[in-house]
VEXLUM-968605 format. One record per atom (N, C-alpha, C, O): residue number from 1; residue in one letter; atom name; x, y, z. Coordinates in steps of 0.001 Angstrom, whole numbers, plus 500000, padded with zeros to 6 digits. Atoms other than C-alpha are relative to their C-alpha. Layout:
BEGIN
> seq;type;atom;east;north;up
> NUM;A;CA;X;Y;Z $
...
***
This chain:
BEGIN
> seq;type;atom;east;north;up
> 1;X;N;501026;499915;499002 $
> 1;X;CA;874320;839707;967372 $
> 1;X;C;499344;501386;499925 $
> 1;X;O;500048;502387;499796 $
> 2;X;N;500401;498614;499881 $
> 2;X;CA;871639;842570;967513 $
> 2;X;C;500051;500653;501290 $
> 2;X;O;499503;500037;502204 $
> 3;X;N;499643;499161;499196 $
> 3;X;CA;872605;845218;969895 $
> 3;X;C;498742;500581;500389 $
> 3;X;O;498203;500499;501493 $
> 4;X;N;501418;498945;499516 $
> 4;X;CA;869455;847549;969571 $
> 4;X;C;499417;499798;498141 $
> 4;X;O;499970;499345;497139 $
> 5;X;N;501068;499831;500682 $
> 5;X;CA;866290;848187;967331 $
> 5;X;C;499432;501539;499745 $
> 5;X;O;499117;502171;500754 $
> 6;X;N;500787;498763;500331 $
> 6;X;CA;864797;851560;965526 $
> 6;X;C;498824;499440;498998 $
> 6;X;O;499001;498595;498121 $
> 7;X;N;501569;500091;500476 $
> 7;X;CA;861110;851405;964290 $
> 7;X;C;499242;501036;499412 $
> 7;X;O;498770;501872;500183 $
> 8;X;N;500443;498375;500593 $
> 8;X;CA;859655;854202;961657 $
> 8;X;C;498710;499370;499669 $
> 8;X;O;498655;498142;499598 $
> 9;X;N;500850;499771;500338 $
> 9;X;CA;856163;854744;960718 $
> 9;X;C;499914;500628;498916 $
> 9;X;O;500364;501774;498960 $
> 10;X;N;500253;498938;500763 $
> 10;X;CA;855212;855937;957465 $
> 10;X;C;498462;500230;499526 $
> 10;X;O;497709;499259;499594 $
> 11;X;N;501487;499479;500644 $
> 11;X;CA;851902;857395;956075 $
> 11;X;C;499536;500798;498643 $
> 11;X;O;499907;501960;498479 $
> 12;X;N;500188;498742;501456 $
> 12;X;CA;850656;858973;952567 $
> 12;X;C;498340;499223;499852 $
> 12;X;O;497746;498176;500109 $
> 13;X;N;502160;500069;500722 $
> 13;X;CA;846662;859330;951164 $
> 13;X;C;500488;501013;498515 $
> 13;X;O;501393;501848;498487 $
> 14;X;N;500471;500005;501229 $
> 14;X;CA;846307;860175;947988 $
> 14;X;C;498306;499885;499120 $
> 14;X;O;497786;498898;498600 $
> 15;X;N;501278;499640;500236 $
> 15;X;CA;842954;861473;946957 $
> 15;X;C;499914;499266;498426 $
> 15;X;O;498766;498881;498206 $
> 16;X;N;500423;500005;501245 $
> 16;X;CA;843189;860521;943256 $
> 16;X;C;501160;499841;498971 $
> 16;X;O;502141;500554;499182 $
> 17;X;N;498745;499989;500524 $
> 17;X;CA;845637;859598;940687 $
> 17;X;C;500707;501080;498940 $
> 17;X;O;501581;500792;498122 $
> 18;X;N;499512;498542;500233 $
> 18;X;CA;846357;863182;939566 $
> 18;X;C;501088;500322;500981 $
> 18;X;O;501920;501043;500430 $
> 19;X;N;499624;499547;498567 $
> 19;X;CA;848060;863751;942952 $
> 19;X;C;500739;498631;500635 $
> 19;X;O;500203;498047;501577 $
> 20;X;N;499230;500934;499312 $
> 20;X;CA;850620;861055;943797 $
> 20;X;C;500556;500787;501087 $
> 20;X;O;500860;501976;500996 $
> 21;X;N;499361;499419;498880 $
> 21;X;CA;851956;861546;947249 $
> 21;X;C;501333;498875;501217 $
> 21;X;O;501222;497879;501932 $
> 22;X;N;498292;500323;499597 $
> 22;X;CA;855596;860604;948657 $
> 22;X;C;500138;500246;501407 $
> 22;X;O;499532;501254;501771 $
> 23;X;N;499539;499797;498782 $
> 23;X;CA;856798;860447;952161 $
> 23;X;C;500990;499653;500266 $
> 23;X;O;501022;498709;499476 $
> 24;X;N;498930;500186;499712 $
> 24;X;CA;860008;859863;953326 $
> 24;X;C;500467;500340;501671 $
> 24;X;O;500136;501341;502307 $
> 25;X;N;499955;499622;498493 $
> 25;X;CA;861670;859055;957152 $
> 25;X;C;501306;499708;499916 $
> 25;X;O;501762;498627;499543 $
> 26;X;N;498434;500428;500017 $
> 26;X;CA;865434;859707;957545 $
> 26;X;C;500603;499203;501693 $
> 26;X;O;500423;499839;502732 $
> 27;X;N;499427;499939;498751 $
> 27;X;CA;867119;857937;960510 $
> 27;X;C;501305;499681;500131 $
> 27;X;O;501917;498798;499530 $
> 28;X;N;498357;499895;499933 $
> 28;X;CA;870577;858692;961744 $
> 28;X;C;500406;498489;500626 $
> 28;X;O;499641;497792;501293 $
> 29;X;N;499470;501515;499055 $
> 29;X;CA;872429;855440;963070 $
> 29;X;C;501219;500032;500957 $
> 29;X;O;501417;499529;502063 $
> 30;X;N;498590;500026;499805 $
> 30;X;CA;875791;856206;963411 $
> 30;X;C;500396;500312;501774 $
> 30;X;O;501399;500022;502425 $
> 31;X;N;500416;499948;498043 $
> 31;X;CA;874692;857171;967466 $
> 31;X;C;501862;500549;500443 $
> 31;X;O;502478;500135;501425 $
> 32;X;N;498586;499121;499650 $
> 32;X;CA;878460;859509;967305 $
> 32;X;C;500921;499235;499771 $
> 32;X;O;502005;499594;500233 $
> 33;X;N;499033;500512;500349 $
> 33;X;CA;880312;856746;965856 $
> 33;X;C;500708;500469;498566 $
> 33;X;O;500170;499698;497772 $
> 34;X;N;499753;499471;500745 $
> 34;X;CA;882116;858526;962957 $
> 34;X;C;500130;499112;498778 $
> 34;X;O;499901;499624;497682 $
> 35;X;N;499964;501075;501186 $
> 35;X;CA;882600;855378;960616 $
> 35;X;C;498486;499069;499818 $
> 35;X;O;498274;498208;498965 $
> 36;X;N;501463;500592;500916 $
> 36;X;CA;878775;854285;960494 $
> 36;X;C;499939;498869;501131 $
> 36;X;O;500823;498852;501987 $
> 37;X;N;500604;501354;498866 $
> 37;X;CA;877282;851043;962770 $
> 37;X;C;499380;499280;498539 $
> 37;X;O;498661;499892;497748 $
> 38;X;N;500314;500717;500202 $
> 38;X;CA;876892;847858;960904 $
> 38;X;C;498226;499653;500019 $
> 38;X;O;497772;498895;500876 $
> 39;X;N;501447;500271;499907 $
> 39;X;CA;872883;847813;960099 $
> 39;X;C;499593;499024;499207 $
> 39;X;O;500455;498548;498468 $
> 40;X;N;500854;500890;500809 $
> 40;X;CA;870119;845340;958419 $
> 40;X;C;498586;500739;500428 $
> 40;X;O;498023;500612;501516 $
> 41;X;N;501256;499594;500380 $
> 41;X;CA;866879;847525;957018 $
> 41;X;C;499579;499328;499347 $
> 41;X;O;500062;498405;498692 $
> 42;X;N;501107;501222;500573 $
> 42;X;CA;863882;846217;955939 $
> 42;X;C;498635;501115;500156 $
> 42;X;O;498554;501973;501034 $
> 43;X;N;501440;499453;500071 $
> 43;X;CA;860150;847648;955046 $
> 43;X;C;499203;499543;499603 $
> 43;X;O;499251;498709;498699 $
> 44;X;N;501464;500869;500466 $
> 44;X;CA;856979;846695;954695 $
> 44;X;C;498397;500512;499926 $
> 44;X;O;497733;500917;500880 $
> 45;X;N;501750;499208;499644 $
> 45;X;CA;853283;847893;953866 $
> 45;X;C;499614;499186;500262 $
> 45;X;O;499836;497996;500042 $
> 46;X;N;500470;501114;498504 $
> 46;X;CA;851474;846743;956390 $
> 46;X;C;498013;500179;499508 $
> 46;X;O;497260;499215;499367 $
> 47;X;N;501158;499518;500492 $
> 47;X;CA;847944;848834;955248 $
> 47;X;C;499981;500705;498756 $
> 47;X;O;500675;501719;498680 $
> 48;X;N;500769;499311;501132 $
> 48;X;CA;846228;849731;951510 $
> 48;X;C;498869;499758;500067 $
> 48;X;O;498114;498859;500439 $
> 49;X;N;501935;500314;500182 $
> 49;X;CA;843142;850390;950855 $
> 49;X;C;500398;500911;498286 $
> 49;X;O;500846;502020;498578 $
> 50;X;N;500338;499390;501038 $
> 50;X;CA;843163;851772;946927 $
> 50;X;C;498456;500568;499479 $
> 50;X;O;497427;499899;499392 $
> 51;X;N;501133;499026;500231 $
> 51;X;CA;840638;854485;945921 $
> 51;X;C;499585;499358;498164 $
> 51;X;O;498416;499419;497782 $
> 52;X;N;500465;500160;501393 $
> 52;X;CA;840717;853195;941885 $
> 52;X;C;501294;498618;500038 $
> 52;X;O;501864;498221;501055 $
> 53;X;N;499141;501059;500602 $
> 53;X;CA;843016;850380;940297 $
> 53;X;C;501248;500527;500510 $
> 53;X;O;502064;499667;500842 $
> 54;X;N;498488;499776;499315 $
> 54;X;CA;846045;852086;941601 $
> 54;X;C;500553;499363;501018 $
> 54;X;O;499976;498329;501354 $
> 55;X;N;499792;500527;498477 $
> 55;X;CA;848091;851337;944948 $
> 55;X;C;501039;500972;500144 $
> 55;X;O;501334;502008;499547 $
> 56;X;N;498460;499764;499272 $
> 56;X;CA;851152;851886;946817 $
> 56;X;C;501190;499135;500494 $
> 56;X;O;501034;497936;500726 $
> 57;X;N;498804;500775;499741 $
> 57;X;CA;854707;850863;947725 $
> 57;X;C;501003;500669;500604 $
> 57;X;O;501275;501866;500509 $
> 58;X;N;498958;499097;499180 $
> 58;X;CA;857550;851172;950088 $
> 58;X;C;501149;499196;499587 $
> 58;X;O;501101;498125;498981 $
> 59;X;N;498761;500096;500523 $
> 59;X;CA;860997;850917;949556 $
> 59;X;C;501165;500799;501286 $
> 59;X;O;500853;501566;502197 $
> 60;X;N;498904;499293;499177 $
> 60;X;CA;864561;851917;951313 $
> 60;X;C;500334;500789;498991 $
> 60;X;O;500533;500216;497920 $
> 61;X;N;499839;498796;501266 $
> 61;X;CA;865186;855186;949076 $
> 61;X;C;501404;499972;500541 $
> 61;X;O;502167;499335;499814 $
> 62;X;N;498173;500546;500343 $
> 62;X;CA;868948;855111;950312 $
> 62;X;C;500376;499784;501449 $
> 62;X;O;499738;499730;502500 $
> 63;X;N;498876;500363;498424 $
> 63;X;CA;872058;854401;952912 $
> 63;X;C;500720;501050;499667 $
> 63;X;O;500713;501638;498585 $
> 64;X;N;498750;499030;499930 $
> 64;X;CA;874531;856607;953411 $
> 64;X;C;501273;499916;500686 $
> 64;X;O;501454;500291;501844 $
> 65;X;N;498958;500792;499510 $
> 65;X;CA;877812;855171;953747 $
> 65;X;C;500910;501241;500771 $
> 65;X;O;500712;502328;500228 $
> 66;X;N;499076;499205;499128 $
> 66;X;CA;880472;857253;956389 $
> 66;X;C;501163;500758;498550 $
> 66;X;O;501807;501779;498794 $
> 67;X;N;498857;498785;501327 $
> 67;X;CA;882864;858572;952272 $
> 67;X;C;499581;499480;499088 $
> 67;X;O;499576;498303;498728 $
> 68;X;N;500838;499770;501308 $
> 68;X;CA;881068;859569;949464 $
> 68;X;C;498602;499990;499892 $
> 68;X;O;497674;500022;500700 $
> 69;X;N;502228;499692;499737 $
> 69;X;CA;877530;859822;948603 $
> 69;X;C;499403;498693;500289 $
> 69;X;O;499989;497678;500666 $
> 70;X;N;501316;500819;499242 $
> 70;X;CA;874094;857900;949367 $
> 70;X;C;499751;499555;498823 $
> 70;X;O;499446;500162;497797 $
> 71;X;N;500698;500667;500888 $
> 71;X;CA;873424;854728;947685 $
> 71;X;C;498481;500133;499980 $
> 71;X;O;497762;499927;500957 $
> 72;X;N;501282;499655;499984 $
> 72;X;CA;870171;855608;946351 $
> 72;X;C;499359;499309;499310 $
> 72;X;O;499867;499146;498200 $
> 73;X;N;500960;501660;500461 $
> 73;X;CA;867572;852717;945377 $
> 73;X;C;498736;501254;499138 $
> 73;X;O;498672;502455;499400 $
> 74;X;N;500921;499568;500670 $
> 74;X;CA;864541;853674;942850 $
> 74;X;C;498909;499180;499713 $
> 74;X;O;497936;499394;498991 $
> 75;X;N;501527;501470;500207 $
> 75;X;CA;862267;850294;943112 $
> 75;X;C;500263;499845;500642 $
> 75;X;O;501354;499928;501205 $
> 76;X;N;501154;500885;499020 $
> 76;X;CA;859980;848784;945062 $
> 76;X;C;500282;498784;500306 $
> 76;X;O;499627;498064;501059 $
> 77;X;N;499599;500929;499625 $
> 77;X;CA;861853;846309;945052 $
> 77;X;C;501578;499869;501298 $
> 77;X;O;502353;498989;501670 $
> 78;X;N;498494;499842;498903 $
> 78;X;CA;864769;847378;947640 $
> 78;X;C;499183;500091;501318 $
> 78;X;O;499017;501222;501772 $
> 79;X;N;500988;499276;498814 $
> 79;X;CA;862422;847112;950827 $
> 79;X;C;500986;498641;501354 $
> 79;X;O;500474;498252;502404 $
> 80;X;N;499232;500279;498752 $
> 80;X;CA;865534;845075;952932 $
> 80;X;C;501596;500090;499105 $
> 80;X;O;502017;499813;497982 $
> 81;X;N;498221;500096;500703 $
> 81;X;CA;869519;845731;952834 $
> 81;X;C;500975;500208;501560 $
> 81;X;O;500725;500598;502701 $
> 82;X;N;499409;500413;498349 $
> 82;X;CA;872516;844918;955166 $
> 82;X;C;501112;500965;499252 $
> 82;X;O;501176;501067;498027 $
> 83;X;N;498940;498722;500279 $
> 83;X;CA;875426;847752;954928 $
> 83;X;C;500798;499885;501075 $
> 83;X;O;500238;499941;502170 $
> 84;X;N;498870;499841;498361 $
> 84;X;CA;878717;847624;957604 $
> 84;X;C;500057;501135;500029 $
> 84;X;O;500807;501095;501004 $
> 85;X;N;499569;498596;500089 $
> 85;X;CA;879120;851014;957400 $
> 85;X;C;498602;500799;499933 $
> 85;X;O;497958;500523;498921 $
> 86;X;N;501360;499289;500417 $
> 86;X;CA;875815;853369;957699 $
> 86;X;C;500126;500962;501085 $
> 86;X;O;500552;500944;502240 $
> 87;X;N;499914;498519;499267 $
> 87;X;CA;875476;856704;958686 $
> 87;X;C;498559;500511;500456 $
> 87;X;O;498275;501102;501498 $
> 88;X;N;500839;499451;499764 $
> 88;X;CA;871835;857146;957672 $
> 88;X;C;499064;498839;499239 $
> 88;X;O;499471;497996;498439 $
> 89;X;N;500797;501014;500873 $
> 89;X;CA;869168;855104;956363 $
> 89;X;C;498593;500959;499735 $
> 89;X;O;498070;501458;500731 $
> 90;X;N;500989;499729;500914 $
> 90;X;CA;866291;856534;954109 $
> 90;X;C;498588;499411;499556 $
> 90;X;O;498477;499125;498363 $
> 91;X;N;501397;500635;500354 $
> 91;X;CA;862341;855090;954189 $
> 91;X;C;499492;500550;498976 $
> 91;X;O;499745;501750;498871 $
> 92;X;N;501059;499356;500626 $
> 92;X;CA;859919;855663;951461 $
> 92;X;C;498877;499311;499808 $
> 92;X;O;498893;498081;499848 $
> 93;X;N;501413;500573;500227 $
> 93;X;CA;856047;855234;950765 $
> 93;X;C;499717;501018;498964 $
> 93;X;O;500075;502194;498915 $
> 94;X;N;500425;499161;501642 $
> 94;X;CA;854428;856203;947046 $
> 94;X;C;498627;499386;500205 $
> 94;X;O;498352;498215;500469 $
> 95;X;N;501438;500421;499652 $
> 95;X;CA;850635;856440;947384 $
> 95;X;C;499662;500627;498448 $
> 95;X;O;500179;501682;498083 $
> 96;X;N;500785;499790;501196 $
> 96;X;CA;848784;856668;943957 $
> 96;X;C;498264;499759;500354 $
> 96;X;O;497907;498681;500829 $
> 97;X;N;501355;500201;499566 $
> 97;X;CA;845023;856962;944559 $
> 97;X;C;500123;498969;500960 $
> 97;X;O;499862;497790;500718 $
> 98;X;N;500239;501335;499007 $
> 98;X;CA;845355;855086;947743 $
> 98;X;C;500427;500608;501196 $
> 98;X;O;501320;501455;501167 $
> 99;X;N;499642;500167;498515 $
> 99;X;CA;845631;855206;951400 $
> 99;X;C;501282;498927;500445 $
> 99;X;O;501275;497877;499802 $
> 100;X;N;498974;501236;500166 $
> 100;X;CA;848990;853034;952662 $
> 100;X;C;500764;500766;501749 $
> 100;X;O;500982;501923;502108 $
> 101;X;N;499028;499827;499103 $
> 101;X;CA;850909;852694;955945 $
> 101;X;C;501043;499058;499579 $
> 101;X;O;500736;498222;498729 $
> 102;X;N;499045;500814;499965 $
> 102;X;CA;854298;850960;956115 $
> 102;X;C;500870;500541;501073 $
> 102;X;O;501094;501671;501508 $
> 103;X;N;499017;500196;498869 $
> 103;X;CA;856607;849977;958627 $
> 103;X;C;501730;500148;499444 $
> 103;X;O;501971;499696;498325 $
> 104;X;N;498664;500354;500187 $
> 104;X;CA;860606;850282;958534 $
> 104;X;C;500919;499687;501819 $
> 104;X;O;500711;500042;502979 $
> 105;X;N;499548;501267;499115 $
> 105;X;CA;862623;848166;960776 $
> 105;X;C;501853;500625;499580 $
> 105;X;O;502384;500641;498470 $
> 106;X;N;498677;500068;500374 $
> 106;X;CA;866439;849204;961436 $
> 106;X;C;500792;499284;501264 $
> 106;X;O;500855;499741;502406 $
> 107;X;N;499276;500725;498796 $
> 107;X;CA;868536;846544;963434 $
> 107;X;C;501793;499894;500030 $
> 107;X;O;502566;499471;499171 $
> 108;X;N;498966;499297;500130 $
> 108;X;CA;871598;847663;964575 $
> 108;X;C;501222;498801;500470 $
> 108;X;O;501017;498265;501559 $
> 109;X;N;498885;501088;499595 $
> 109;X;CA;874836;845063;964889 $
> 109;X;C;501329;500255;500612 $
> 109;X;O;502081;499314;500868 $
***
C-alpha cells in the first residue's frame, strides 16, 4: 500500500548542440529510517521543444541502497525502478539543443 508521495521537477535549455546541459534532483527517502523505505520511481518528459534535430531525455541516474554504493543507471532507458531498501533516489534530464521539462514521481511503501 502507498503510504506517501514525493514529486521533483526538472529543467535544462540548451542553446545549441555544442553545449549539452545536465540537471540532476537528489531526494532523500529514508525520512530517519536507517535501513532505507521500500520505494517505486518513475520519470517522465512531460515538455520538448528541440532547437535542431536533437532532443532530450530523462532517466533515474541512481538509488542508493542503506551498504555499499549507488546503483547507478546510464540510459534513457531506466526512467521507473522498485528498490526495498532506498536511502536516496537520483533524477536526471540531458538537453541537447533543446528545451525539456520532466517530472519524477517517488512513491513510498
Amino acid at each position: 500500500m502507498i503510504q506517501d508521495m514525493d514529486t521533483v521537477w526538472l529543467y535544462a535549455f540548451s542553446p545549441n548542440s555544442g553545449s549539452p546541459v545536465t540537471a540532476y534532483y537528489t531526494i532523500y527517502t529514508s525520512g530517519g529510517n536507517l535501513n532505507g523505505r521500500p520505494v517505486y520511481a518513475t520519470v517522465a518528459l512531460n515538455y520538448l521543444v528541440s532547437v535542431d534535430s536533437w532532443g532530450a531525455g530523462a532517466w533515474i541516474r541512481d538509488v542508493t541502497p542503506p551498504f555499499g554504493p549507488p546503483l547507478e543507471f546510464h540510459d534513457f532507458a531506466v526512467n521507473s525502478y522498485f528498490y526495498d531498501q532506498t536511502l536516496s533516489v537520483t533524477f536526471g534530464l540531458s538537453a541537447t539543443a533543446a528545451e525539456a521539462y520532466a517530472q519524477g514521481n517517488i512513491f513510498y511503501f
